[in-house]
N, C-alpha and C positions, 0 to 999 in steps of 0.2 A: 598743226602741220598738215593733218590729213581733211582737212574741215572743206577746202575747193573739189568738186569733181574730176576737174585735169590735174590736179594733184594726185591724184588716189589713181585717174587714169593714168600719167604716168610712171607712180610706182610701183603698178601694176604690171605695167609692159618690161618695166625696167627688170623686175623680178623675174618677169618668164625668160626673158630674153639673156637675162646671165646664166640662170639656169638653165636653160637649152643649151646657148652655147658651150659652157661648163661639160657640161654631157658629152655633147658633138666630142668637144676635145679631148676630153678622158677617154671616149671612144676609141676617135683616130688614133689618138697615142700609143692603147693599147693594141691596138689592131697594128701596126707601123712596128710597133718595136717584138709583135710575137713576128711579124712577116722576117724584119730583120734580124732576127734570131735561127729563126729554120732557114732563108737564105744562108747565113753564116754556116749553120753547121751541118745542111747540102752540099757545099764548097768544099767545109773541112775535109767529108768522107767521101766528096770524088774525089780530090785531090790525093787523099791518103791512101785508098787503094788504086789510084793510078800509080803512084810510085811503087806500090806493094808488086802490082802486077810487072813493072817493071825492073824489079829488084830479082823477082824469082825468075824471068825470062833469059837477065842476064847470068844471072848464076847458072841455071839449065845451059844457059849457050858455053859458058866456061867448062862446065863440068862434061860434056858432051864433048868437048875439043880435047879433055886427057884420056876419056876414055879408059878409065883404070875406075874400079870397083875400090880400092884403096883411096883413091884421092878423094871418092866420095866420101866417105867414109872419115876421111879427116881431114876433110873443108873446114874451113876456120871463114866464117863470115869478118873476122876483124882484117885479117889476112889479105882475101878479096879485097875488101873496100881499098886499104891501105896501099894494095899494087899501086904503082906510078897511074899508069892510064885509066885503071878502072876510078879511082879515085879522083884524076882530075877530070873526067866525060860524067861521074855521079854528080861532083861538084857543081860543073856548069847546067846541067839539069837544073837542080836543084834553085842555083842562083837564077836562071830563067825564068824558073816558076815563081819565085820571092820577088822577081823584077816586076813583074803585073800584078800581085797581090801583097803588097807592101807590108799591110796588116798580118800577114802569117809567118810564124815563124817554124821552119824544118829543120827535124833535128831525126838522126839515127842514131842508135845505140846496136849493140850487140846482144845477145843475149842474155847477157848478164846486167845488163841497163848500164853500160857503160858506152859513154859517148861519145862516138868516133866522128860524127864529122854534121855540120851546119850549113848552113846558106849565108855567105857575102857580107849580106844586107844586117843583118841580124847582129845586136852591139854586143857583144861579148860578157856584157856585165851583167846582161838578160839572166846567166846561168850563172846560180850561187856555186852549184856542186858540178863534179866530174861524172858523175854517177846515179845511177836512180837507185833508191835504196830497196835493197832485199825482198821486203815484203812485198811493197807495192809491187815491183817485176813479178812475182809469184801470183800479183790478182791480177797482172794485165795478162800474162801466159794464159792463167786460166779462163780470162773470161772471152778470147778470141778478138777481140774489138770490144773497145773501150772510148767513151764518150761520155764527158765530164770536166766543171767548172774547179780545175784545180791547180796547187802549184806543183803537184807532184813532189810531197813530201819534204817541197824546201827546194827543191832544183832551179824554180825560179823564182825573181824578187817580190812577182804579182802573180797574181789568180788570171788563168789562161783558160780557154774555152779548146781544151786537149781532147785530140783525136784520135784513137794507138792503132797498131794494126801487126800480127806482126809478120816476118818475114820467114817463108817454111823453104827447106830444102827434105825435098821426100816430104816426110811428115815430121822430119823435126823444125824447132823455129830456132834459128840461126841469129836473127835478129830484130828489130822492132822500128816500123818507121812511125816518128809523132808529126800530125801537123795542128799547129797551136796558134789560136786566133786571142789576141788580148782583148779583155771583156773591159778596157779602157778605151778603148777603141769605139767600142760598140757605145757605151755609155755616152762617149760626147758625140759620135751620133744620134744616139737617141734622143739628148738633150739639146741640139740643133733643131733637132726637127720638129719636137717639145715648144720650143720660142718659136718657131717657123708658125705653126698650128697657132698659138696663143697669142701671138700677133698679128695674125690672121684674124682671126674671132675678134680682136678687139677692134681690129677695124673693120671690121660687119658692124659688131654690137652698135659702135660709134656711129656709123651710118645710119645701122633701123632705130637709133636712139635719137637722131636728128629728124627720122623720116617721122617715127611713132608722135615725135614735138609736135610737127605740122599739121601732123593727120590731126592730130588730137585737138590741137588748136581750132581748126577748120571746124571740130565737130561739137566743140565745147563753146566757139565763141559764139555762135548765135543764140545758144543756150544764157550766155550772159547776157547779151542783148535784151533777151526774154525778158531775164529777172527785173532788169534796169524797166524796161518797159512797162514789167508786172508791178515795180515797186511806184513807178509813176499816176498807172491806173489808182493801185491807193492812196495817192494824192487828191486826185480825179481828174489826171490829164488823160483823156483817153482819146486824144489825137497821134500818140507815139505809135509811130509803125516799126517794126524791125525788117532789116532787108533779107531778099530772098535768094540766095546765090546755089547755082544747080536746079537737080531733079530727082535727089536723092531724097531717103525718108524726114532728116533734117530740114529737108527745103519744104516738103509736104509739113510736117511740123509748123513751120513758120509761117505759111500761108496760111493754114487753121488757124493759128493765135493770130495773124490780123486780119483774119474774117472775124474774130472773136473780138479784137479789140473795136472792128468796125461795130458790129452787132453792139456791142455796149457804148459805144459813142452814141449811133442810135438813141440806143433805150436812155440815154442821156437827154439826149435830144427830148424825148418823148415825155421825160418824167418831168422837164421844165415846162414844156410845152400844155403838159398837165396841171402843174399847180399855177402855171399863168392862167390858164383855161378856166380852171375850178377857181380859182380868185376872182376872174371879171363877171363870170356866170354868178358868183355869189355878193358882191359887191355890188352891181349892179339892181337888181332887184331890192337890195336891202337896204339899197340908197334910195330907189324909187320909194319904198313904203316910209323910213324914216324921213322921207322931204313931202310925201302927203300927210303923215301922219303930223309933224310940227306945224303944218301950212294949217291942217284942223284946229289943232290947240292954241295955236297965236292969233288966226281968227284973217291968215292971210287967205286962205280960202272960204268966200260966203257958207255960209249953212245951206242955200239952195242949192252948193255942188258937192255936200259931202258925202252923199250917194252915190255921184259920178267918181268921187276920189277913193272912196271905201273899197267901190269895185274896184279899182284898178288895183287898189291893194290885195283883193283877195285875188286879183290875177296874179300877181307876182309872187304872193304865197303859194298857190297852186304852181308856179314855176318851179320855184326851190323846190317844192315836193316832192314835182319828177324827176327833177335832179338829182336829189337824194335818193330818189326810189331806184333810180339809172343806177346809180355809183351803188348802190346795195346790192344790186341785180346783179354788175359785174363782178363784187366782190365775191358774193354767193356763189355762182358758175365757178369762175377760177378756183375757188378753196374748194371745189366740190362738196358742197353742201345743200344745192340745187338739186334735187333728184329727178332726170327725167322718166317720169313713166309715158310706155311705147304706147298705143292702142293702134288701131286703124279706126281711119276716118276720112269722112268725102271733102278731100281739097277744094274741086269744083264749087260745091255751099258754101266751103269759108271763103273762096273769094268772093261769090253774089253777095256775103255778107257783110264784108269789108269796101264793097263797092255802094252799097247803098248805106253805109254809114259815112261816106263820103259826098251822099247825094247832093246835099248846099253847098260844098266847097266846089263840086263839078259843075252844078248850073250856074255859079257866080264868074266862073271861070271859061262858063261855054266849052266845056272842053270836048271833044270829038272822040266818044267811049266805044273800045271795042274789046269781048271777052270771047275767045275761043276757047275751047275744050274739046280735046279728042270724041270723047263721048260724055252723056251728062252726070254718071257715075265716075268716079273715078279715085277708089281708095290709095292712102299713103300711110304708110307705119314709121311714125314719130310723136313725141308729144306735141299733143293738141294746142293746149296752150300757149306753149314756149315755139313753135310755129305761126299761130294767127300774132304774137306778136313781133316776129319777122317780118312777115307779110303786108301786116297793116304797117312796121316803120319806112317798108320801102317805098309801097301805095300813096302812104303820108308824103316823102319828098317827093315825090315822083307827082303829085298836084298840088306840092306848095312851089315846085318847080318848073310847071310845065306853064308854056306860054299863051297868051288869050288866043281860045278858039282852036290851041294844038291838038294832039290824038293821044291820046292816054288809053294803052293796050293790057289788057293780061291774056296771057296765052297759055295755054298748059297741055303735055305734048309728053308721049311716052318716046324713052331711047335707050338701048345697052340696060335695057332690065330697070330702066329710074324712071322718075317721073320728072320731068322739067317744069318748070313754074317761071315764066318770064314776066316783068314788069318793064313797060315800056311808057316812054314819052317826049314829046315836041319840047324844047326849051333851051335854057340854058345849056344846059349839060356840063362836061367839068373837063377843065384843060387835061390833054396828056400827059402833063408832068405831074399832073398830082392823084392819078389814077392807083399807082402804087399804094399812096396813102388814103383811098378811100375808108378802110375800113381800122382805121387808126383812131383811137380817143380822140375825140373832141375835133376830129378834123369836121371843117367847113373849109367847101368850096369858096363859097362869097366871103371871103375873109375881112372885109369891111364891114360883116354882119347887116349890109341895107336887106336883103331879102330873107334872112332867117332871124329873125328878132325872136321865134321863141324854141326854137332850139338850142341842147347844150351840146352837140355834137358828138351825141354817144349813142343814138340809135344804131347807125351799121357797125359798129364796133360791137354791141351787144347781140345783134343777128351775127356775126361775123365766128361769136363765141358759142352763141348756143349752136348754129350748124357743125363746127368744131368737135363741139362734145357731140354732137350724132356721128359724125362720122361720116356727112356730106361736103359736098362743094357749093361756094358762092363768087359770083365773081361780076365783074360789071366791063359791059361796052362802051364809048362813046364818043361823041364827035363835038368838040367844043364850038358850041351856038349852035347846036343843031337839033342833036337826040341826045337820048341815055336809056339804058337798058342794065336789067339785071337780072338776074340768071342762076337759081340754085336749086339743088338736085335733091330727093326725097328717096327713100325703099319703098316698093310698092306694097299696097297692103294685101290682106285675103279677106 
């Protein structure tokens, strides 16, 4: 189940996102139902001492209008309420206040917790008993105000959010006003608001659960494209591109893997391009010797030319040779197994010495020789060897390529702390488009092979590698039918 990425991606999000909102709501919940609790019983205990204050105002105002020290003195709180008008002006108060706050019910008692009179609203069945029982009156007297989740002893059928208060004449208490919030009340508000809040969340959750799909899709499906594309290169199609949509780290993503899958088409390219290369290179020659060597033995060529046919055999053994000696060379270099040791040495002598070991292929060629040199000294700190034969492979094309009677230059030139070594000449020179590929195995410009019949197309490849491992620059100019030039960089010696 959990074996896909967007799987795991999304029941990952799926998990945070219940559990957050989870949270959220158990939060709001509780935060909602303490706010609607202290709201509630703020209400209860204004309301209770607003009547309180009302109750003793009016008593004051009665007992002030007899004016007798005796009728103080035997006030009868039940007495008061029950008068005609005191009781039906207490009554419509009271019903006023139960007209706006539905949920409360107002009840008086007298001192002795007996219950003289209610509010309108209030269903009569509300109240089991006539009376509050004994004890409990003797803990509300004492504790002055009273605030608590109860039925008072049986007085009512359910459990009330009861608020006492009681009612003093002088310092005696005369009477007791309740006001009583049902905690059933409270409840299916709370649990409205419960379902309010939790189908809320669900439809978020459902939202960022549709959003988190898309996101995730978007980020995972080019990730699939990949695989498919990856699993294709293991085939060896390595023409599959995946596409690039944005400019986010995904999109960068995808445009690496098809620079990556171009880079391996390439070296696709290249590894064919190689064993065709190294087949005709080897084929070739080995059919040359095998068709003089049969033409000796069957006797199709005279005995007077078996000299002329010998040599040409050991010419083309001499071919393979380099061939193989090339292909060991670059094996060597790449595996690093080649060690270059650095010295300093005078560039300037290695090329007078590379130029006169060139002397008969230049005067057959006429060619128009010119060597500059900053000054006649001039040291470079790299290996010696693996240098002269940089040198000599470029020299080498550069007058098996240059045209009768063209300019064949080296020029050597200090810049930015290097030494430059340039190789120039009149001729052919090599198209534009395949300037990239100069220094590629086996590339030849003359691709027909009429002007290179004994190269195998791995010298600049091999200069290409040893400058590489030194840790300089090679690079070439050119103008197709015109010139060519080339150009790499040395550390200067002491």
């Amino acid at each position: 189940m959990f074996k896909s990425v967007f799987t795991k991606y999304i029941t990952a999000f799926m998990v945070i996102i219940v559990i957050s909102f989870s949270i959220l709501a158990g939060i709001i919940s509780s935060q909602t139902i303490q706010y609607s609790i202290k709201t509630k019983q703020a209400t209860v205990i204004n309301t209770a001492n607003f009547l309180k204050v009302k109750f003793e105002n009016d008593i004051a105002s009665h007992l002030s209008s007899l004016n007798s020290e005796e009728a103080v003195e035997d006030f009868s709180f039940s007495e008061f309420i029950n008068t005609g008008d005191n009781k039906q002006n207490i009554i419509r108060e009271i019903t006023t206040l139960a007209r706006y706050t539905k949920e409360f019910v107002f009840m008086v008692t007298d001192a002795a917790g007996n219950l003289l009179l209610t509010d309108d609203y209030t269903d009569p069945k509300t109240f089991r008993l006539s009376k509050i029982d004994s004890e409990i009156v003797k803990e509300l007297i004492n504790k002055q105000s009273y605030l608590a989740e109860t039925t008072l002893g049986g007085m009512f059928t359910e459990p009330y959010l009861v608020h006492e208060v009681p009612i003093l004449c002088g310092q005696n208490v005369v009477g007791m006003v309740f006001v009583c919030s049902s905690s059933e009340l409270t409840t299916m508000y709370v649990e409205v608001m419960i379902k309010i809040i939790i189908m809320g969340s669900l439809w978020v959750m459902l939202a960022a659960l549709i959003a988190v799909y898309f996101i995730s899709e978007k980020i995972i499906g080019p990730l699939k494209e990949m695989s498919k594309a990856a699993k294709s290169f293991a085939q060896g199609q390595f023409d599959v591109r995946v596409p690039v949509v944005g400019h986010d780290e995904v999109a960068e993503l995808a445009v690496a893997f098809n620079n990556m899958a171009a880079s391996l088409e390439r070296l696709e390219d290249t590894r064919r391009t190689f064993l065709a290369n190294v087949s005709h290179d080897l084929r070739t020659p080995m059919t040359s010797i095998g068709g003089f060597i049969d033409g000796i033995l069957d006797g199709t060529i005279p005995p007077e030319k078996h000299t002329e046919y010998l040599q040409r055999c050991s010419n083309e053994v001499k071919r393979l040779s380099r061939l193989v000696q090339s292909l060991l060379d670059i094996t060597r270099i790449q595996a690093g197994e080649r060690k270059f040791n650095k010295t300093s040495f005078d560039i300037c002598e290695m090329a007078r010495e590379i130029i006169i070991s060139f002397e008969k292929r230049i005067e057959a060629k006429n060619l128009d020789v010119e060597f500059e040199c900053e000054s006649d000294k001039m040291l470079a700190y790299a290996d010696r060897d693996a240098i002269y034969q940089v040198l000599y492979n470029i020299c080498d094309n550069a007058v098996k390529f240059s045209r009768e009677g063209g300019k064949f230059r080296i020029r050597i030139t200090t810049k930015d702390k290097k030494i430059n070594v340039s190789v120039y000449n009149e001729g052919q020179g090599i198209p534009e488009e395949d300037l990239a590929m100069v220094f590629d195995r086996f590339y030849k410009s003359d691709k027909s092979r009429g002007l290179d019949k004994t190269g195998a197309g791995l010298g600049l490849y091999i200069a290409k590698t040893i400058m590489d491992a030194h840790g300089e620059e090679i690079k070439v100019r050119s103008v197709w039918g015109k010139d060519c030039e080339f150009i790499f960089t040395l550390a200067k010696g002491k």
